[in-house]
N, C-alpha and C positions, 0 to 999 in steps of 0.2 A: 878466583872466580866468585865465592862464597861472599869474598870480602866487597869485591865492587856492589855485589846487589845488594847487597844490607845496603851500603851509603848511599846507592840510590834510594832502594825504599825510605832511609831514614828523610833523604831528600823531600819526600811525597807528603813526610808525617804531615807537615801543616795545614797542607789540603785533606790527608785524609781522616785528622781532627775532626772537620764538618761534617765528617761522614756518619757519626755518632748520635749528629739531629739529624741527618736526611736520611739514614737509614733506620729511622723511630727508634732510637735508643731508648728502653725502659729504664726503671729505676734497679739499680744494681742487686737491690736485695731480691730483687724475685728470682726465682730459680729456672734456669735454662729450657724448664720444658715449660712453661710458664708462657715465655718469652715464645715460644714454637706455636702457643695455640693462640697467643694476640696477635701473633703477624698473621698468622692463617687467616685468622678472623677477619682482619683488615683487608684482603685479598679478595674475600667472600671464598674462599675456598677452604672445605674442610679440611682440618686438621688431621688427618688420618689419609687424605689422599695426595698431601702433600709430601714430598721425600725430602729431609737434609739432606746437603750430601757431606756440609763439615761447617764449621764454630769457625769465625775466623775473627783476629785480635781487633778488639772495639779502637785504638789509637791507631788504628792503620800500620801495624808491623807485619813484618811477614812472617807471620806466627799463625799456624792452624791447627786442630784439635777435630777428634770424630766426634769428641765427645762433649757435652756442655762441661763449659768452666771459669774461671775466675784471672784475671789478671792480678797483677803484681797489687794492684790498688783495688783492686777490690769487683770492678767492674768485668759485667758480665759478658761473655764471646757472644759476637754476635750470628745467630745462623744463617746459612747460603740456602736455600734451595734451589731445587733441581727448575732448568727452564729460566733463571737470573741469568745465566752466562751462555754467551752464545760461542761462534767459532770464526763469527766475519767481523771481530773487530768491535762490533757493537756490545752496549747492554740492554737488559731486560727488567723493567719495573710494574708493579703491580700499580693498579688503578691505584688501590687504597692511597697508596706513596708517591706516587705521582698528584694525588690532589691536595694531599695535606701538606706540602712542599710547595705549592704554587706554580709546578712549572707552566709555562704559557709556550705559545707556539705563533711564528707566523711565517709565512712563507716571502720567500724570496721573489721582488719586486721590483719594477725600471721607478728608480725616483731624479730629479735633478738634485744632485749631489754640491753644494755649492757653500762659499761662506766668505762672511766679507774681513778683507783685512784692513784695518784702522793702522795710520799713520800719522805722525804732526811733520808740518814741514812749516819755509816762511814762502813768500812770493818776493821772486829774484826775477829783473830785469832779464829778456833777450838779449845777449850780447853780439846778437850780428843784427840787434836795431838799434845800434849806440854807435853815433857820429861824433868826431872831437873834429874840431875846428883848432888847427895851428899853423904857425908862419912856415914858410920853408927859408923864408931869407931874414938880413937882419931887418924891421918895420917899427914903423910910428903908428901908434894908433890914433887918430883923427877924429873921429866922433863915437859915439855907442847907441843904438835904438833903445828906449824905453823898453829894454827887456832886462828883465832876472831871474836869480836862480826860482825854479818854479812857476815862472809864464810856462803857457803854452805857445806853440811857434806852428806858422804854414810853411809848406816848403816854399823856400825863393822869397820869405820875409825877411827885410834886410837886416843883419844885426850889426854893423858897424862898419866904417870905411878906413882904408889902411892908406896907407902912403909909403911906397918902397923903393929904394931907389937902384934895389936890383930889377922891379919888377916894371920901373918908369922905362929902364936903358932895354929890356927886351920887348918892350912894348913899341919901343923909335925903330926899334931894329924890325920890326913885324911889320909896325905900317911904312918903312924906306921901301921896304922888299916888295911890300905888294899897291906902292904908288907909279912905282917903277913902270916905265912904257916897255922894258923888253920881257914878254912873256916867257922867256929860256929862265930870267932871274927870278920868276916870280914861282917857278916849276923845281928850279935847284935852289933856289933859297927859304921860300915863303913858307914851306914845309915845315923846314925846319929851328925857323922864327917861331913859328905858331906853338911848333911842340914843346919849345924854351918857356912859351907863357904858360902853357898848362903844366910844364911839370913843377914851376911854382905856385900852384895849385890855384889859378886865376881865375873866379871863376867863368865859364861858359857864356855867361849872359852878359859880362864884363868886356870878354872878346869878342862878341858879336857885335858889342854899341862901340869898340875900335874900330870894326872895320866898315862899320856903316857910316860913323863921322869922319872917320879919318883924320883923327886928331889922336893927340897922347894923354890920357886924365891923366890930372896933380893926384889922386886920390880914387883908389878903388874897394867898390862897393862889396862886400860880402857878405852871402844871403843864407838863414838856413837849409841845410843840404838834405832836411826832409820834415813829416809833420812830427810834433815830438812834445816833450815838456825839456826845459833847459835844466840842466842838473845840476850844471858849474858856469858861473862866469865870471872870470879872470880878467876880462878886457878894461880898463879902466881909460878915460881920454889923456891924452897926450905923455902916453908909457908910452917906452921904448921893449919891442917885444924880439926875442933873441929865436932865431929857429930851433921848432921843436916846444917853444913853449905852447902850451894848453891856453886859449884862450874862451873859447865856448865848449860846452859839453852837451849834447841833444841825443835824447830817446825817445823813440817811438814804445808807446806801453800800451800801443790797440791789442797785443799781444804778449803776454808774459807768463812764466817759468812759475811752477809750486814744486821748488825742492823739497823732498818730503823721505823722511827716514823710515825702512820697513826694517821691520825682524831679521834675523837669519834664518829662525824657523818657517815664515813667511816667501823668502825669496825663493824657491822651487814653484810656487804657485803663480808665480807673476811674468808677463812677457810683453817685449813690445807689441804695443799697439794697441792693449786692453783700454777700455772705458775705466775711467774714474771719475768720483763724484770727489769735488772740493766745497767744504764748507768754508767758510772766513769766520773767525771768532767776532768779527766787526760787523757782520750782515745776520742777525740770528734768522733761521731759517730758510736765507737763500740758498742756493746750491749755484757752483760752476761745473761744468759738463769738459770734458779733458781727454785727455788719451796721454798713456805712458809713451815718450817720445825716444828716452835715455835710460838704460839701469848701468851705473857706474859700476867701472869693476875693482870695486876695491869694496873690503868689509873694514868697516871698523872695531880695531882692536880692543878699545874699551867697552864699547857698549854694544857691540855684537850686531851691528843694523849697516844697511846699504841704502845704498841713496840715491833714489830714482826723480827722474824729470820730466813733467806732467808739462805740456804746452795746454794754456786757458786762454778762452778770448775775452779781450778785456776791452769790449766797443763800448763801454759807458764810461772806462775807467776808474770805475770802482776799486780795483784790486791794488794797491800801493807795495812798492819797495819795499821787502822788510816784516812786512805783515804777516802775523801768526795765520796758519788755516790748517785744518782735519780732513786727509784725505779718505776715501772710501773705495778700495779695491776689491771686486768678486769675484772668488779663483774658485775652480772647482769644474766641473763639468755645466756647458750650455744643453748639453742633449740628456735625457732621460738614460742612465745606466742601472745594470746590477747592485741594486744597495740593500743591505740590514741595518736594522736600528742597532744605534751604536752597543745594548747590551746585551747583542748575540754573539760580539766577538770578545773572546778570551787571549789575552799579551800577555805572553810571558818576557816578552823584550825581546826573544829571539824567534819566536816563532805567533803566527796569531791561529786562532784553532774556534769555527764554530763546531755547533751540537745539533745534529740533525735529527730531524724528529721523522723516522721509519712510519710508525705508526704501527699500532699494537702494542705499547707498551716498549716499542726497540730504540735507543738510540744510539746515535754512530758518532764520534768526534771524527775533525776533519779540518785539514790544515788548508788554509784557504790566503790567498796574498789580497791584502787592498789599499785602497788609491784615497782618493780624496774624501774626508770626513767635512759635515756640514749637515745643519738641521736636525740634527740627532738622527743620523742617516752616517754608514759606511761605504764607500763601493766596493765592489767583490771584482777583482780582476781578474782571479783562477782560485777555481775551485770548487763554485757552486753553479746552479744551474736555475732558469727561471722555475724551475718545475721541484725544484727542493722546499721544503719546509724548515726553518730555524729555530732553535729554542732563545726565548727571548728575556724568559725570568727563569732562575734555580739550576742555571745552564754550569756553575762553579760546583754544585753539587756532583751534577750529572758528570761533570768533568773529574773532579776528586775521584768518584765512584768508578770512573774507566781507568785511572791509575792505579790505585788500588788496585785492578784486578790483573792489571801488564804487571805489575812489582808482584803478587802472588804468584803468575805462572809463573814469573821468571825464576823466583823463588823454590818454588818446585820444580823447576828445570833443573835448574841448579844443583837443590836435595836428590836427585836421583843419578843426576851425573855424576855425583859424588859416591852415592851408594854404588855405582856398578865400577866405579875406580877400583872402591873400598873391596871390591867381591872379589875384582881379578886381579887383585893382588895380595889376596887370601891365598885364589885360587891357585897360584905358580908357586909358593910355598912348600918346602918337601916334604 
C-alpha cells in the first residue's frame, strides 16, 4: 500500500516542483520561523494568531515535519497553516498568494464555439453531366461540324452525319411498316421498327424528319445531346467508326465538383450539407459558395485525410478541370453554448479538469467533458454550470497545489494504517 502512494506522489513531483514559486518559496538560508512571520505578513494576518499545524516537503514529497526543517539539499519545509485545507475537496489561499501569482478569474459564459477548417482540393467535372457520343453499329463518318475539342456546343447543334447501313436497313423497315394502308401492321409492327432505330441510338429528331417525309436519309444527322464544352473529338471525315468507339465527348460545367482533402483530425466536425467557402488559386479574392454533397468513406493511408465533394455553381464558367482551389469549412457550434477560454482547461490526456473559483480565497478542481474548441473558447459539455466561475491564469498552480495535498492525505492515510497494523500485531504477541 505504502509503496503504490510513494509512486504516485513521485508521479505529482513535477507539478508539485511549481509549487515552490506559487507557494512563495524564500530563500533557503532563512530559518523556518523566519519563513512563519513572511507568509503571515503576506496574509495580513499576525503572526502570532496564525497556527502551523506542520512543515511539509518543499519538492512535493510526502514527507512532513511538526517541526521546521531542511531537506536533503538544503532547502527549507515549507509551512501549512491552519484554514489552507479544507474537507470538500477544495483549497484555501491567502489574498497575499493569490495576487502575487496572478490568478484571474472568469466566469462561465454562452459564446459561439466555432473554427474553420482549411483544405486544398482540384475542381473535377460532374460526372452525371458527361455525354460520349458513339456508334452502336459498324458507321462511316460523312462529314464533321466546325467543332473541337474545347468549343462550346448547344443542345441539338449538329456535330457530324453518319451513314450506317445498319441504321439505313432499320430505317426501310420503319417507314414499309408505317406507309402500309393496314392499320393491324402498323400497331404490330411499327412499334417495333421504331424501337430498332432508337436502340441504335438514332437520334429523335432524325426519326421525326422519317416520318414526316417518308423517305429513308443516305446519311444521318447527329446533334449534341446537351449544352456543354466538347472534351474529345475523335470523329474525323470519312473514317470508318467500329461500335463502341468514342467519337464525341461533351460536358456540361454550369456545375462542378472541388474534391478537396480534410484532416482526420478535422473529419468528426464535418457533415453533409454544411456551407463552404472555395477560393481558386486563379481568381485572387473571389470566393465560390458550396455545400458538402459527398464525404468519401475511405481515409487515406499515407497522409491521414479524407476526401470530400463540394458541388459549385459554375454560370460564368470560371472554374476549369483540374484547377487548384482552398476550401473553407466552419464546424463548431451555430448556437451560443457553454464555453471557457481555452486556458481554464487543464489535459492531462486522460482526463480534462477546470479550477473553480468558490470565492473567499477557496478553490475546487473539477473534472468537466468538452466539445468543440474555436476562438480561443472551449465548450463545456458537463460539468460546469452558467452560474460557475473559472480560473483562467495560474490555474496549473492551483492544480499542482490540490495534488499535493490528495498525495499528503493519502500519505498519511497510509502512515497510520500502517501504524495500527504495526500495534496489533504487537499487540497478539505472548
Amino acid at each position: 500500500m505504502t509503496r503504490a502512494i510513494m509512486i504516485g506522489a513521485a508521479a505529482a513531483t513535477f507539478a508539485a516542483a511549481g509549487i515552490a514559486i506559487f507557494a512563495g518559496g524564500l530563500p533557503s538560508k532563512l530559518a523556518g520561523h523566519t519563513v512563519s512571520h513572511a507568509a503571515a505578513a503576506e496574509s495580513g494576518t499576525p503572526a502570532s494568531t496564525r497556527k502551523i499545524k506542520y512543515y511539509r516537503n518543499p519538492m512535493g514529497l510526502p514527507d512532513t515535519s511538526p517541526t521546521p526543517k531542511k531537506d536533503s539539499m538544503g532547502m527549507d519545509y515549507i509551512p501549512v497553516y491552519e484554514g489552507e485545507e479544507t474537507d470538500d475537496g477544495s483549497i484555501r489561499l491567502s489574498p497575499g498568494r493569490i495576487q502575487r501569482t496572478g490568478v484571474k478569474s472568469e466566469p462561465v459564459m454562452l459564446h459561439i464555439v466555432s473554427t474553420v477548417v482549411r483544405a486544398p482540393g482540384t475542381i473535377q467535372l460532374d460526372e452525371r453531366r458527361v455525354s460520349v457520343i458513339a456508334m452502336r453499329a459498324e458507321s462511316y463518318v460523312h462529314k464533321v461540324a466546325d467543332v473541337t475539342t474545347g468549343s462550346r456546343v448547344a443542345k441539338g447543334q449538329p456535330l457530324m452525319e453518319i451513314y450506317s447501313p445498319a441504321v439505313s436497313s432499320a430505317a426501310a423497315e420503319y417507314l414499309a411498316t408505317i406507309t402500309s394502308k393496314t392499320t393491324a401492321a402498323i400497331e404490330s409492327y411499327g412499334r417495333g421498327s421504331r424501337q430498332r432505330l432508337m436502340n441504335l441510338d438514332v437520334p429523335e429528331s432524325a426519326i421525326a424528319t422519317m416520318e414526316k417525309t417518308k423517305a429513308v436519309p443516305i446519311v444521318i444527322q447527329w446533334s449534341a445531346p446537351r449544352d456543354g464544352i466538347v472534351l474529345e473529338r475523335n470523329a474525323i471525315e470519312g473514317m470508318r467508326a467500329q461500335p463502341g468507339d468514342v467519337l464525341f465527348r461533351v460536358a456540361d460545367t454550369s456545375l462542378v465538383w472541388a474534391v478537396v482533402d480534410v484532416a482526420e483530425r478535422d473529419l468528426g466536425g464535418v457533415a453533409v450539407g454544411q456551407p463552404v467557402i472555395v477560393r481558386a488559386r486563379s481568381f485572387p479574392g473571389r470566393t465560390f459558395a458550396g455545400k458538402v454533397s459527398v464525404i468519401y468513406p475511405q481515409v487515406n493511408r499515407e497522409t491521414r485525410t479524407a476526401r470530400l465533394r463540394i458541388e459549385l455553381d459554375n454560370a460564368d464558367l470560371a472554374l476549369l478541370p483540374d484547377m487548384y482551389v482552398d476550401a473553407e469549412i466552419e464546424v463548431g457550434s451555430q448556437d451560443p453554448v457553454l464555453a471557457v477560454p481555452d486556458s481554464s482547461v487543464l489535459d492531462t490526456g486522460n482526463r480534462q479538469t477546470v479550477i473553480i473559483d468558490k470565492g473567499g480565497g477557496r478553490f475546487e478542481p473539477r473534472e468537466v467533458k468538452v466539445g468543440h474548441r474555436g476562438g480561443g473558447y472551449v465548450e463545456i459539455t458537463e460539468g460546469v454550470s452558467e452560474d460557475d466561475i473559472v480560473v483562467t491564469s495560474a490555474n496549473f498552480l492551483i492544480d499542482a497545489e490540490s495534488n499535493l495535498k490528495a498525495a499528503l492525505k493519502g500519505f498519511s492515510g497510509a502512515g497510520s494504517a500502517q501504524e495500527t497494523s504495526s500495534t496489533s500485531g504487537m499487540g497478539g504477541r505472548p
